[in-house]
PAPA-196051 format. One record per residue (C-alpha): y, x, z. Coordinates in steps of 0.1 Angstrom, whole numbers, padded with zeros to 4 digits, always signed. Layout:
# PAPA-196051
YXZ;...
This chain:
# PAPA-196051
+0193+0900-1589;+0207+0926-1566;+0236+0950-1577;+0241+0982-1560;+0269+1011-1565;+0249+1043-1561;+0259+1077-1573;+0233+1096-1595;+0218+1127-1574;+0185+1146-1572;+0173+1128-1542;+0180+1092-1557;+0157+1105-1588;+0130+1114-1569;+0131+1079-1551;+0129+1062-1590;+0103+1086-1599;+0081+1078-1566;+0085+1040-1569;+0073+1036-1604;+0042+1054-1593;+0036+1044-1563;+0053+1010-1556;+0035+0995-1532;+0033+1027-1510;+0076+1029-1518;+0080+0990-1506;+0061+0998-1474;+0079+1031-1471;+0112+1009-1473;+0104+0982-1455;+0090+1009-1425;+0132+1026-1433;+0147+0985-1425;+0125+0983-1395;+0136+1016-1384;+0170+1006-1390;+0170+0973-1371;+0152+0994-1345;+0182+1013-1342;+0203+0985-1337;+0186+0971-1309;+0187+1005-1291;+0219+1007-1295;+0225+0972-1282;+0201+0979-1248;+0221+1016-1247;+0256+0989-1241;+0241+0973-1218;+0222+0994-1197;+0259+1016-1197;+0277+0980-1185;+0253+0974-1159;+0254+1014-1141;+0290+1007-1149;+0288+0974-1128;+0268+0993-1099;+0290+1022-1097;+0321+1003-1097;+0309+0983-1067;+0298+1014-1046;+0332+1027-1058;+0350+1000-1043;+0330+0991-1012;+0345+1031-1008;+0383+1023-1009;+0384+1032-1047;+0409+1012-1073;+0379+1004-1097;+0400+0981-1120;+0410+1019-1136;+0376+1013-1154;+0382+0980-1165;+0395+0995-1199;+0357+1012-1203;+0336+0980-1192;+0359+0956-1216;+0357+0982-1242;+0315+0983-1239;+0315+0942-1240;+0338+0943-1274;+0314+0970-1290;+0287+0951-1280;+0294+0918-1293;+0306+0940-1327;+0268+0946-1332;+0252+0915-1320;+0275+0901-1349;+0266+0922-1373;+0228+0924-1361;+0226+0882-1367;+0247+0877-1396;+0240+0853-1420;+0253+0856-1456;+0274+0830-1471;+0255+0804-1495;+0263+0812-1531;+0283+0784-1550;+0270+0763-1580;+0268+0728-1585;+0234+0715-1571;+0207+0704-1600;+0183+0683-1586;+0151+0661-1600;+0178+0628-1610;+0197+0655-1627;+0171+0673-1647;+0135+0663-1639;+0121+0677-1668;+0134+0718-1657;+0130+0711-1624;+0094+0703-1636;+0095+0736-1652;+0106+0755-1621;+0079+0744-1605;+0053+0750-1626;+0062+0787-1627;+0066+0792-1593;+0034+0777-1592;+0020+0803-1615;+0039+0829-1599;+0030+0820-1567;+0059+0819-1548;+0071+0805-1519;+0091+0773-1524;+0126+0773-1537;+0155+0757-1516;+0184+0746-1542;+0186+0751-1582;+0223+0757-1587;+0248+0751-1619;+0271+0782-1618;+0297+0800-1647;+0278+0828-1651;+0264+0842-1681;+0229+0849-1669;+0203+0836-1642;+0198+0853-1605;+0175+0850-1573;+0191+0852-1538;+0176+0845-1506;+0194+0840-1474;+0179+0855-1441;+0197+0836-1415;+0204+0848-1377;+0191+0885-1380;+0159+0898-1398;+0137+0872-1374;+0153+0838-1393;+0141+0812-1417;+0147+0824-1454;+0160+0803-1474;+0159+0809-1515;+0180+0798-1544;+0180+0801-1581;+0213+0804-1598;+0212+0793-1634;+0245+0799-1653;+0251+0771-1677;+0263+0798-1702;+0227+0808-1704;+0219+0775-1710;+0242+0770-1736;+0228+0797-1752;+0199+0803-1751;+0162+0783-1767;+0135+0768-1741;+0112+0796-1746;+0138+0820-1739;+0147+0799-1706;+0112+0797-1694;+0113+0839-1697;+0144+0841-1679;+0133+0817-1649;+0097+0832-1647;+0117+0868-1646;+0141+0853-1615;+0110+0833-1601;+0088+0861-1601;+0117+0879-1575;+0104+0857-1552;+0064+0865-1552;+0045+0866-1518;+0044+0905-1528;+0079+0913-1527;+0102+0883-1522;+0106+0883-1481;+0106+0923-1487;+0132+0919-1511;+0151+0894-1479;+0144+0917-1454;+0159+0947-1475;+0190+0932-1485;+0197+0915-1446;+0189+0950-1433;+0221+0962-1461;+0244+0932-1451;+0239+0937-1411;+0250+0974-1417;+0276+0972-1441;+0289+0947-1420;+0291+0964-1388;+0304+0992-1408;+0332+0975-1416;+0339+0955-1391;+0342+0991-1368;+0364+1003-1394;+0392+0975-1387;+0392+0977-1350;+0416+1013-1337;+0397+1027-1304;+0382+1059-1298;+0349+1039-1292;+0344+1021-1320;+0351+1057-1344;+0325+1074-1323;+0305+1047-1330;+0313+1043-1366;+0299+1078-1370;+0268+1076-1355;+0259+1045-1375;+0270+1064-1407;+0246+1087-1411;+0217+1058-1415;+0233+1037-1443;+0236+1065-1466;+0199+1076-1473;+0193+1033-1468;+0213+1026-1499;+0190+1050-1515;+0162+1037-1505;+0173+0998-1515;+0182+1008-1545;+0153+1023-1561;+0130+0991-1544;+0153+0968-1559;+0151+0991-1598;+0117+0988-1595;+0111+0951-1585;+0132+0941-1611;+0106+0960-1634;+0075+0942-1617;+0098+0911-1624;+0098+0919-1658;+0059+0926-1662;+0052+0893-1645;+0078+0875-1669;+0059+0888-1700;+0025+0880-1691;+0034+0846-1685;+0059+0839-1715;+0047+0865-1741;+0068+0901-1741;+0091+0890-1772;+0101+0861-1757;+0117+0879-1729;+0130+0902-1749;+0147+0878-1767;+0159+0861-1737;+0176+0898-1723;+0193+0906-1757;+0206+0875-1762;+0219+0873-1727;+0234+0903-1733;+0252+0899-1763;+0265+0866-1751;+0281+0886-1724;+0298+0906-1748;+0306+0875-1771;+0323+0860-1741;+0348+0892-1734;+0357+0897-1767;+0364+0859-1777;+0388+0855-1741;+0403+0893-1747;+0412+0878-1782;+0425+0843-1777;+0431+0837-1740;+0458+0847-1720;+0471+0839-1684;+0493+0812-1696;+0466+0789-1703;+0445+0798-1671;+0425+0764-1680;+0416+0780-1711;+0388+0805-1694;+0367+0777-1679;+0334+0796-1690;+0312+0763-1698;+0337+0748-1724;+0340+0782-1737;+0312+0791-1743;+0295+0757-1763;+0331+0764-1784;+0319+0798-1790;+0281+0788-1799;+0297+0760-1823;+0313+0788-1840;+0293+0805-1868;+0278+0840-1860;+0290+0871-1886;+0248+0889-1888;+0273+0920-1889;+0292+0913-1855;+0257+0902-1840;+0246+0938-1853;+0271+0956-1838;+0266+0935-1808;+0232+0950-1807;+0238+0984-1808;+0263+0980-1782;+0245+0961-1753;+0214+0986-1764;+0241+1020-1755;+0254+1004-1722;+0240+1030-1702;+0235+1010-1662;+0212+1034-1649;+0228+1042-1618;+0253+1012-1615;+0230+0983-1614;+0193+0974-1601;+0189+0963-1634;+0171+0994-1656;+0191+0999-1690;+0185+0971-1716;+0169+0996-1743;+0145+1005-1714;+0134+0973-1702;+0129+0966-1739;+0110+0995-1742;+0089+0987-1710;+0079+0959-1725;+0065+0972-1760;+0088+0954-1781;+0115+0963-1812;+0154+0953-1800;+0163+0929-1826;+0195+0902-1830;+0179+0870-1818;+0176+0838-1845;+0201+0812-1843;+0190+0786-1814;+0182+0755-1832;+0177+0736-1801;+0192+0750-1767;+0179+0746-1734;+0210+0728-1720;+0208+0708-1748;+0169+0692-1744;+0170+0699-1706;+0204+0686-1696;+0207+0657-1723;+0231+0634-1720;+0242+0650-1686;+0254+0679-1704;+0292+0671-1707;+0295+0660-1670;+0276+0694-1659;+0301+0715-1681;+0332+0699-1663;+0317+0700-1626;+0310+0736-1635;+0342+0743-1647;+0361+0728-1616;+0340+0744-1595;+0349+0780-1613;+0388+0771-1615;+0382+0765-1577;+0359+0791-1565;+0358+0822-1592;+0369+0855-1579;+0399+0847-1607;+0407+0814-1593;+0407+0828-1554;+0429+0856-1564;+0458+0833-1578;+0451+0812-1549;+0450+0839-1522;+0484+0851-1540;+0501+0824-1528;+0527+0815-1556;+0530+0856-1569;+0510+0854-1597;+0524+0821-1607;+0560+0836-1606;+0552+0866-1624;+0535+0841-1651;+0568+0819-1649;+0594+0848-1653;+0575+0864-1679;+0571+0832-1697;+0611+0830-1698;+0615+0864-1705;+0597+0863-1736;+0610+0835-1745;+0644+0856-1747;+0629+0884-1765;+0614+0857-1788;+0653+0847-1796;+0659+0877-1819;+0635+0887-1851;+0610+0906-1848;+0623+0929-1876;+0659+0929-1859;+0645+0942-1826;+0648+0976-1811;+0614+0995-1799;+0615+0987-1769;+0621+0953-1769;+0591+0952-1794;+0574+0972-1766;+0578+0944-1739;+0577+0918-1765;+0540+0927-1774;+0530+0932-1736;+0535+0898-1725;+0525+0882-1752;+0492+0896-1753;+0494+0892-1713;+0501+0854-1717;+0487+0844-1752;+0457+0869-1757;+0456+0900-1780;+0453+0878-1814;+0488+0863-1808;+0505+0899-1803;+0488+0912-1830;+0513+0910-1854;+0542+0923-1834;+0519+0955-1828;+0522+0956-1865;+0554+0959-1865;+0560+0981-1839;+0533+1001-1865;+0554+1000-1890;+0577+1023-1876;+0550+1047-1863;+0555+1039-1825;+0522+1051-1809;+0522+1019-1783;+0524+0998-1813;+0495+1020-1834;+0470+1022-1805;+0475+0985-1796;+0473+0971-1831;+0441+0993-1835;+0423+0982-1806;+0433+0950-1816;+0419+0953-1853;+0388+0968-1839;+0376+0939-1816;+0381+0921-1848;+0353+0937-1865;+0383+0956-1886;+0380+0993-1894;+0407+0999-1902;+0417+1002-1868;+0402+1040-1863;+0434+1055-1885;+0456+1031-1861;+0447+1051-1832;+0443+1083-1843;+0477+1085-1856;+0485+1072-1820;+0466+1104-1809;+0482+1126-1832;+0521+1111-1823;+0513+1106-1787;+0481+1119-1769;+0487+1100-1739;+0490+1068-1751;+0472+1073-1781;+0441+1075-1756;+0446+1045-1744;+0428+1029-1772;+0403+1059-1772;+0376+1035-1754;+0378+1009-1780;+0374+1032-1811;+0345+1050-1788;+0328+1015-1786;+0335+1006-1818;+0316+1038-1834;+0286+1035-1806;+0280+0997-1822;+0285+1011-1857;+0256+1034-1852;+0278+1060-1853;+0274+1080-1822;+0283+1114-1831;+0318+1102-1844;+0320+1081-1812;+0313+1118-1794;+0350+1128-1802;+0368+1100-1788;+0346+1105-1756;+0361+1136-1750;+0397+1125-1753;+0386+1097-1728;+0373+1131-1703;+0397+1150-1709;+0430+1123-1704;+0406+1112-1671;+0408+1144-1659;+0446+1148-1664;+0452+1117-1648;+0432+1120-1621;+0453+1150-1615;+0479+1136-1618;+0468+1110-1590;+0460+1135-1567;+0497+1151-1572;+0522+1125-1572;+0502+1094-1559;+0491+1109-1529;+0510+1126-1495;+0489+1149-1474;+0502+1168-1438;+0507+1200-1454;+0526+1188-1482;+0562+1200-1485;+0589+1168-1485;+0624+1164-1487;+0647+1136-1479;+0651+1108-1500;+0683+1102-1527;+0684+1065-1532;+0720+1048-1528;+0723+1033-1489;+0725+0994-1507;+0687+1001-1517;+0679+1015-1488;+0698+0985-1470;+0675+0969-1492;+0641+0981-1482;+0655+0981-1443;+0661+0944-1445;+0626+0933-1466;+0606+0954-1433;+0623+0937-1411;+0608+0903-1422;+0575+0919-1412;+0572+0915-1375;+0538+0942-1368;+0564+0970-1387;+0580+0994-1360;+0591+1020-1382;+0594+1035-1418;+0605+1069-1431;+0609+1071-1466;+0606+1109-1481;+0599+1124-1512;+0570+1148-1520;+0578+1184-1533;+0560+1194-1560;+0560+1235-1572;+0570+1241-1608;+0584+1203-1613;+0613+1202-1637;+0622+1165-1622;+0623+1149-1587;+0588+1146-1562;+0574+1111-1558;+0589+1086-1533;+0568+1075-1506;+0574+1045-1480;+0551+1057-1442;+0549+1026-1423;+0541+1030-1385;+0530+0999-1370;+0531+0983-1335;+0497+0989-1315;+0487+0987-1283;+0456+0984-1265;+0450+0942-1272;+0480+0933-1291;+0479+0956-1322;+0474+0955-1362;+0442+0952-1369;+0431+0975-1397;+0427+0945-1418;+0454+0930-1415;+0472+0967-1421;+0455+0961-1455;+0469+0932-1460;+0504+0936-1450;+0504+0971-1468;+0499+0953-1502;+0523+0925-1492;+0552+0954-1487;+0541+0975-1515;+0541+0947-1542;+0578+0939-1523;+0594+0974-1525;+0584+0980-1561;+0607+0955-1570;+0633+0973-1555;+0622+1012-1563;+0595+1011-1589;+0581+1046-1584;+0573+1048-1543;+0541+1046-1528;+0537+1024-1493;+0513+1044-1469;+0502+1037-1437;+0516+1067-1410;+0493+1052-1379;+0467+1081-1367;+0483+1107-1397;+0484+1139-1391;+0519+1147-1409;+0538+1120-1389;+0552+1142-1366;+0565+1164-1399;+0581+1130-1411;+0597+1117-1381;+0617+1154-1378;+0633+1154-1412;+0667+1146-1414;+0674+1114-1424;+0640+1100-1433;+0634+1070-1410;+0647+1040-1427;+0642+1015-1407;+0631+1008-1367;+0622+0973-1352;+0646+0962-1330;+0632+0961-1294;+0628+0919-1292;+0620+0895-1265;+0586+0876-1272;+0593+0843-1292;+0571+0813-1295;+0553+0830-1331;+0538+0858-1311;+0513+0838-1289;+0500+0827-1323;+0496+0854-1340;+0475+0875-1311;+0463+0844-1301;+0429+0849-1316;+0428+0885-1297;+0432+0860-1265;+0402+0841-1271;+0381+0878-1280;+0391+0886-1241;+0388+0857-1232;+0350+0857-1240;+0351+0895-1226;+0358+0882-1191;+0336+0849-1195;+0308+0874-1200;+0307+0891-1163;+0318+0854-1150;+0284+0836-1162;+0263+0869-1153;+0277+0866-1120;+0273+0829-1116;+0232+0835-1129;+0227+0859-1101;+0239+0836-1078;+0221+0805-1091;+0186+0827-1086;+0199+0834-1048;+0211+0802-1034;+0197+0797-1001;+0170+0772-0995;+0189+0749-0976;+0214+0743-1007;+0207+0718-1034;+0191+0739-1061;+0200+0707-1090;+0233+0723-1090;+0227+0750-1107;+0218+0738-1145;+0250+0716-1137;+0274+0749-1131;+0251+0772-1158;+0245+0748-1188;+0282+0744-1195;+0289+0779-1188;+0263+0791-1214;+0278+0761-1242;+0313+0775-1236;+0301+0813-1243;+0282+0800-1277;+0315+0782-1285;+0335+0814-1281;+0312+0836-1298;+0307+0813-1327;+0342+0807-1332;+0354+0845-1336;+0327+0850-1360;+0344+0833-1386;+0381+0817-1393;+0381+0778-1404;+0394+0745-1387;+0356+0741-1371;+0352+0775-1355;+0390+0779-1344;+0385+0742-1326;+0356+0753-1313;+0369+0789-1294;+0397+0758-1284;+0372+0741-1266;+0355+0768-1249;+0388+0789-1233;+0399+0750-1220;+0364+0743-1210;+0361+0774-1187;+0397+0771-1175;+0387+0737-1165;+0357+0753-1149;+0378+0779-1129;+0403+0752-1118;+0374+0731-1104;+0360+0763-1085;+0393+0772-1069;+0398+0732-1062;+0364+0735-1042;+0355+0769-1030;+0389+0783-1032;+0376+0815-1057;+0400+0839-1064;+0390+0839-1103;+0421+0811-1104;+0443+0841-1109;+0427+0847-1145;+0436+0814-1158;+0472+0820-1170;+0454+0851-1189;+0430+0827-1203;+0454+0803-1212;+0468+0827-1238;+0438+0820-1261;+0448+0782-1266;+0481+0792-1282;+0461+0802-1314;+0466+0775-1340;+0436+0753-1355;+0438+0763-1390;+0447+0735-1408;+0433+0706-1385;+0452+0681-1371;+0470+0689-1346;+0464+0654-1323;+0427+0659-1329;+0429+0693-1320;+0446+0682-1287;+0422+0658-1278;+0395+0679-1279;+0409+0705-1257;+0417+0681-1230;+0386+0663-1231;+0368+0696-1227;+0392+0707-1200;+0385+0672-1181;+0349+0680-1186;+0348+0720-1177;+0368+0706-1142;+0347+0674-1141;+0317+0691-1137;+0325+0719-1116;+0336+0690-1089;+0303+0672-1094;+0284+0702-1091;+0299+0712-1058;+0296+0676-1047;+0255+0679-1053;+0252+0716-1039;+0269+0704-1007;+0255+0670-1007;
């Protein structure tokens, strides 16, 4: 169950058109593109390497001349960063997905199931059976370490689904997600999607790192994925068409059918039901599980389920998801769309039993924990909490007067949060009353409202909107769009359509005008009052990696009021210790969301590498703020120390390559069992450094620990007993064990690098002790 963004174009429909006639010729064809495509990879990995090691050999004929080499350090640590960027790209292994496990003791009855049909199906063995939130049912399979590791496969079943849906519609969906995994296109199906990951991957992961390098680089990649995510995509359409064939064949075509409308209009059900009643006050109140066994409980309106019909049948997902259109598939499969009967017995309820109420809440804890929801309050910090906390008080003063004693736009705000807060139902009848007195925020949002109701009515609501107020009028032209498409009514629907182009188009332009700042756009200085600009100056100065900000306004021709604001951050960088891309991202959003507060209309832009800084930094009174030139304090070895441990593994790289060469050419006379003494701990403390700046946990940050004390303690024991001059790095590599670990404790953390510090020096001592004898 892959999903995939693609533009429509001409090419992409000649792909479609080839792989439903030919598919097994298109899945060679693509399979031949992800060879060709890892092939490239591993050229480009040799090309690093063969440049390090004519680097290497020039470098020493350079110096044996009376050369300074060390002025091409920067190129040979430059060529080892790049090449560990691909190597961890090119071995990547996607995350597991998350779901509560479902095992024989838990269900042995559908686990029975699975198997028979994978059985049928013939397909390899699956790995887990996972619980999750999701409306529906989904394959995935896990390549692990590159395109030459162990697969591993898991079927997702949402408990929604289960909720929903009979047995025989369940056996159609799990022979549709089991037959994904067929000897004749499940490891293709791996293959394809680990070929996408290691790209998209190394794509982005060249994007975040500032060098001249890495752009080149960046470039030359880009021109593969392109065509690729072509290609993918119309393998992946048409497999989940052969999915679909197997399904029926198995389970009978109206069946499946049943199973994919039903699906569908429970996904619909769901929206409409947590748009309606639900609102971020009662966060607890989405848990999808509980929801949805409330919703099934409920008694179905035929005319809803109708309109339900007609509107998962017009979703038009032809070039937005793997998945072909659900009147298609229908089609495909020789069968009449029709509203599914009432499930007298579900398939949660006869395969789950008695274990159906604990399930629900295990899946519902692991949603409020885990949902992309749940992790965006969480990775928040306490933001969207306060914003629910103020607006919870400030409605509860606009709740203090009447309704029918308040001004507009305390109505206005009124309605907002508590639709925001309560769900639409609950501001309904404030709409109304904003209605009353022919505002067009209070027309458009009580029809909308009224429409996802079922109520009619709601078509005059918003076109009065329209007729008062264009604008926001067409705010609500989606909903009375839908509406018409699930009444049949297309041709109506046509009209609102337009309005929804034509406002698109306006605001798009508008976008492009005032939400945007390009080099060769006039600007002027700013107006605001010096306390807001003291303001602004004294929230960037809580952000350490800021070095400067101009704030300017944009001039724009024929504008009867003021240009937009805009806020152009320059941060720090240097060649190690810099701002990241990422964490430009990050920091960008952080000071936007900060300096709304304070101006509401600027925009926060990033000046680093723009063209027009130059333009901005000359106008008269535009810079806003500079960092103060500062002393380094403890919080900076933390914060780069990460960077530490990268460089850290750059220079451990030539050290070990050095230390094999000379382990080859020891002299016959030397003890030759020193060698796997001095090379088997090097080669554990590069795997701990490389596998602990692949990731960011407690584990992994320990780990990079371990290896910068472990080869410190390795150098120490060398210059203790050879005298090597590589002592001299240490105080650089003792940078890299300033960087926290995570959220470990800090005692075990300690432990762990001095025992590996002890050991690093330990056996360098006992290795010279054997190589001397």
């Amino acid at each position: 169950m892959t999903t995939l963004r693609e533009p429509t174009d001409a090419k992409l429909d000649r792909l479609l058109a080839f792989a439903r006639a030919h598919p097994a010729a298109y899945e060679r064809r693509v399979l031949l593109f992800a060879f060709l495509g890892y092939a490239y990879l591993v050229g480009i990995l040799l090309l690093i390497v063969a440049l390090m090691v004519g680097l290497a050999v020039f470098l020493f004929g350079w110096a044996d001349a009376g050369h300074p080499a060390a002025l091409f350090t920067g190129v040979w640590i430059a060529l080892i960063t790049l090449g560990f960027t691909v190597l961890n790209a090119f071995t990547f292994t996607a995350p597991a997905p998350k779901g509560v496990l479902l095992d024989r003791v838990d269900s042995p009855e559908l686990i029975s199931l699975i198997e028979e049909l994978r059985l049928q199906l013939h397909t390899a063995a699956i790995d887990e059976v996972l619980l999750t939130w999701e409306p529906g049912a989904a394959c995935q399979q896990r390549v692990r370490f590159g395109p030459f590791g162990p697969t591993r496969r898991y079927l997702l079943l949402g408990l929604p689904a289960l909720i929903a849906a009979t047995p025989v519609e369940l056996r159609a969906i799990l022979a549709h997600e089991i037959g994904h995994l067929s000897t004749t296109n499940g490891r293709a199906t791996a293959w394809v999607n680990g070929v996408r990951e290691t790209w998209l991957r190394l794509l982005l992961a060249l994007h975040e790192k500032r060098s001249l390098t890495t752009d080149l680089f960046a470039r030359i990649f880009g021109w593969y994925m392109s065509p690729f995510q072509r290609y993918s995509f119309a393998l992946a359409r048409q497999q989940e068409t052969s999915a679909d064939q197997a399904a029926a064949e198995i389970c009978g075509a109206p069946n499946l059918a049943d199973a994919l409308v039903r699906l569908a209009m429970l996904g619909r059900a769901i929206g409409r039901d947590v748009g309606l009643t639900v609102g971020m006050a009662s966060f607890e109140g989405l848990a999808p599980a509980a929801r949805t066994r409330e919703l099934m409980r409920s008694q179905q309106d035929l005319a809803v389920s109708r309109r339900d019909l007609n509107a998962v049948l017009a979703d038009d997902l032809d070039m937005d998801d793997a998945h072909p259109p659900l009147g298609a598939r229908l089609a495909s499969l020789g069968t009449e769309p029709r509203v599914p009967a009432p499930a007298t017995t579900t398939a949660a309820g006869l395969y789950l039993g008695r274990r159906l109420d604990e399930l629900c809440a295990r899946v519902d804890e692991l949603w409020r924990a885990e949902s992309p929801l749940a992790k965006l309050v969480a990775n928040s910090g306490t933001t969207i909490r306060q914003e629910i906390a103020t607006a919870t008080e400030e409605l509860a003063r606009l709740e203090t007067s009447a309704i029918a004693q308040s001004n507009i736009e305390d109505l206005r705000r009124r309605a907002k949060l508590t639709e925001w807060l309560r769900g639409a139902n609950a501001a309904l009848p404030i709409y109304d009353a904003l209605a009353a007195r022919d505002d067009p925020a209070g027309l458009a949002g009580a029809g909308r409202i009224r429409l996802a109701t079922g109520d009619s009515s709601g078509l005059d609501l918003i076109d009065r909107a329209i007729a008062l107020d264009r604008s926001t009028g067409a705010l609500a032209a989606s909903e009375a769009r839908d509406f018409l498409v699930a009444e049949g009514r297309t041709e109506d629907a046509a009209k609102y359509g337009e309005i929804l182009r034509e406002e698109g188009a306006e605001a798009a332009a508008t976008y492009a005008v005032r939400a945007q700042i390009r080099s060769d756009d006039e600007i002027a200085a700013h107006d605001l009052a010096p306390d807001v600009v003291a303001a602004i100056a004294e929230t960037l100065s809580r952000v350490k990696p800021v070095a400067r900000a101009y704030l300017v306004r944009k001039v724009i021709p024929e504008s009867p009021g003021p240009g937009p604001l805009f806020l152009a951050l320059v941060y720090r960088t240097s060649w190690f210790i810099g701002t990241d891309q990422a964490d430009a991202n990050t920091l960008t959003a952080r000071i936007s969301e900060a300096i709304t507060h304070l101006v509401p209309d600027v925009t926060v832009v990033v000046a680093n590498g723009w063209a027009g800084t130059k333009k901005v930094e000359e106008l008269a009174g535009a810079i806003v703020y500079r960092a103060a030139p500062t002393s380094w304090s403890r919080s900076v070895l933390p914060i780069w120390g990460r960077r530490a441990q990268t460089l850290v593994l750059v220079l451990a790289v030539p050290y070990v390559l050095m230390y094999g060469y000379l382990v080859m050419n020891l002299e016959p006379q030397l003890n030759k069992v020193a060698a796997p003494i001095v090379m088997a701990p090097l080669v554990v403390i590069l795997v701990l450094l490389y596998w602990g700046r692949r990731a960011d946990d407690a584990r992994r940050r320990i780990a990079a620990l371990a290896g910068v004390a472990g080869l410190i303690g390795m150098l120490t024991g060398a210059f203790i007993t050879e005298g090597e001059w590589t002592f001299a790095l240490i105080p650089l590599l003792a940078l890299g064990l300033f960087r926290p670990p995570a959220n470990a404790p800090r005692v075990r953390a300690a432990l762990i690098v001095g025992v590996a510090l002890l050991s690093g020096l330990g056996l360098r001592l006992f290795a010279h002790v054997v190589l001397v004898g």
